[in-house]
N, C-alpha and C positions, 0 to 999 in steps of 0.2 A: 453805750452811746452809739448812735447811727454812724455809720462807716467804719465803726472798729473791727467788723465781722469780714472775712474774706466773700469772695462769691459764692465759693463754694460752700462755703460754712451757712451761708445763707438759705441755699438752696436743698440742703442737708435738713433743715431747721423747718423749712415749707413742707417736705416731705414727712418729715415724724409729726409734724402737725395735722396735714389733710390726706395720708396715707386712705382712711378709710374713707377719704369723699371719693375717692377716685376708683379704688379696687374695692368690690362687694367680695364677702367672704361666698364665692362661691367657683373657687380654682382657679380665676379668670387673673389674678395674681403671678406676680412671675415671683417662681422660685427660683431660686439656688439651683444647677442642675448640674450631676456630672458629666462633662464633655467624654463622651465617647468615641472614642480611637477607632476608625478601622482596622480591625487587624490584618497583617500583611500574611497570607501564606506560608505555611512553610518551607523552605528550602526543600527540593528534590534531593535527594541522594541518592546515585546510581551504585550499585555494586558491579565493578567492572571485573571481566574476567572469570565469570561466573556460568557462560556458556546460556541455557535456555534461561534461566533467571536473570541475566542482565538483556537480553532479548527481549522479555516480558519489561523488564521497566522501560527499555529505551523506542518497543514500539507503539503505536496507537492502539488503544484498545478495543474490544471487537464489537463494542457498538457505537463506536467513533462514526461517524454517518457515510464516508468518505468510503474505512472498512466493508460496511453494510453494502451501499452500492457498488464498489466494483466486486465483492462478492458475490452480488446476484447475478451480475455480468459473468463471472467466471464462472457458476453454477450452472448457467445455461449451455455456456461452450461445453462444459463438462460432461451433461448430458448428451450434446451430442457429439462427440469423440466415444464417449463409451457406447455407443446408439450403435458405432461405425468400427470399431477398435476394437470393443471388450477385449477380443479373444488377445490381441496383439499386447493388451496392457496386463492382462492376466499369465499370458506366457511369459514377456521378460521381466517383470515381477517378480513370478518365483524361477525364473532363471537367479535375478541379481538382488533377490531377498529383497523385494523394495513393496511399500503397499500397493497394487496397484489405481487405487482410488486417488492414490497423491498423486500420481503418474497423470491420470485422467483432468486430476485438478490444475494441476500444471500448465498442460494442456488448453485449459479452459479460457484461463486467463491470458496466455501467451497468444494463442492464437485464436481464441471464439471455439475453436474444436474443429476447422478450417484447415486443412492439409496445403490449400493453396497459399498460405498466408505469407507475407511479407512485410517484418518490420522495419520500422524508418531509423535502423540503424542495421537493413541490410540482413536481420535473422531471417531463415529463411524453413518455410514447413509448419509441419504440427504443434514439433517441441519447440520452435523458433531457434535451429541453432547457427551459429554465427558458423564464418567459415573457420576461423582459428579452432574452434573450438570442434567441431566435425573434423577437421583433420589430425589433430589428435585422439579421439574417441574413434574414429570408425575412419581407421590408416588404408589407404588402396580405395576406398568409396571416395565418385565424383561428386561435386558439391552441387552437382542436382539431383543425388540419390538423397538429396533435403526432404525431397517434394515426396519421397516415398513417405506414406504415414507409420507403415510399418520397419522401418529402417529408422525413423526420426524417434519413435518409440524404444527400439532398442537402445539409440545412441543416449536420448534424455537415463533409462534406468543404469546403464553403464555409467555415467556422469554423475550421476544422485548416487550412488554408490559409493564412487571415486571419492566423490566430496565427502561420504558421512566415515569412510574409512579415515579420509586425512583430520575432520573436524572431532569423530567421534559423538557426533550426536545430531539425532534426526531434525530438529528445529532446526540448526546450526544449516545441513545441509538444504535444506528447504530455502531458506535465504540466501543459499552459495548458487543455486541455479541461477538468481539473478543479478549477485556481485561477485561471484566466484568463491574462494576459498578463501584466498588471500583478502581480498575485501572485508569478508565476513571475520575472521583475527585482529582486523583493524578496527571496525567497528565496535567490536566485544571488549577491546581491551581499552576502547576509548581513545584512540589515538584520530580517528576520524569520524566524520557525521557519514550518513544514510546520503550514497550518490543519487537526486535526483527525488524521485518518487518512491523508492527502492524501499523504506519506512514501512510503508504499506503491504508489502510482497508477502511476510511470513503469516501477517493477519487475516488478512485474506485468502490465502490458501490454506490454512487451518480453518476459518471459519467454512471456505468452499469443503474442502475435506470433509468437515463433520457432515454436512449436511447431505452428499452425497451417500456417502457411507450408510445416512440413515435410511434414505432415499432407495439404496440398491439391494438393502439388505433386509427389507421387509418383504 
């Protein structure tokens, strides 16, 4: 009987009827489809406490674009400090067992390779060293024996030293030049983030590193 049917029952009824006036059997049909999920990432997991291997997870990677550019930045400085230095970075090098290519790279980034250079928290020189930091490393030097290149050289490979002696490991220290020692244990063990830009410092001089090395040694 007419109105015994719901609406819907109705329109159920239209459909199984003119199903075919409407869709031609040529895919244009709507199927059944399974809804797909974005899947969400995986969870990061850092291994903390691990020294260069939590280093490698917790910095950008070396062709991170950021890495890239201010590595060609600190490649050039680099070239020219050793243009100007070799000898200086060669000598306290194998004075304080240090590469002296890392010395150069350091260098490169801190300062352009610039002996006059001064940074906007007051480093001062080649190796960019701060005054606290020159007064402990090179005791009885005034702190405009900064601006000596050769004196800011020995103080930077005495300091990388210092650091990889208390760290025990050359990455570790590479990253202590630009948070310290203390820094760099805090970072590693995950008790804090990366001061500032500081993220970047060990990638970048690894990557400057490599490339000079390649650079000088052909």
């Amino acid at each position: 009987m007419p109105g015994t049917k719901s609406i819907d029952q109705r329109v159920d009824d239209w459909w199984d009827k003119h199903y075919g006036d409407v869709y031609l059997d040529d895919g244009t049909a709507p199927q059944d489809q399974e809804v797909m999920l974005e899947e969400e990432p995986p969870p990061v997991f850092i291994t903390f406490g691990e020294g260069s291997d939590t280093l490698q997870q917790l910095a950008p990677q070396f062709d991170d674009p950021e890495v890239t550019r201010r590595s060609h930045n600190a490649y050039q400085g680099a070239l020219r400090a050793w243009a100007n230095y070799g000898d200086s970075f060669s000598q306290f090098g194998d004075e304080y067992d240090v590469d002296p290519y890392i010395l150069a790279s350091i260098a490169g980034l801190e300062s352009g390779g610039k002996p006059d250079a001064i940074g906007p928290t007051k480093d001062v020189g080649l190796m960019q060293m701060t005054e606290r930091t020159w007064g402990r490393i090179m005791p009885g030097r005034s702190l405009e024996d900064r601006l000596d290149p050769r004196l800011s050289i020995e103080a930077a490979a005495k300091l990388f030293n210092q650091d990889r002696d208390i760290l025990k490991n050359e990455d570790l220290a590479v990253l202590a030049y630009n948070v310290g020692h203390n820094g760099v244990k805090a970072i590693i063990q995950g008790e804090k983030d990366f001061p500032g830009k500081s993220q970047y410092y060990w990638p970048v001089i690894t990557l400057t590193h490599e490339r000079l090395t390649q650079e000088l040694r052909e």
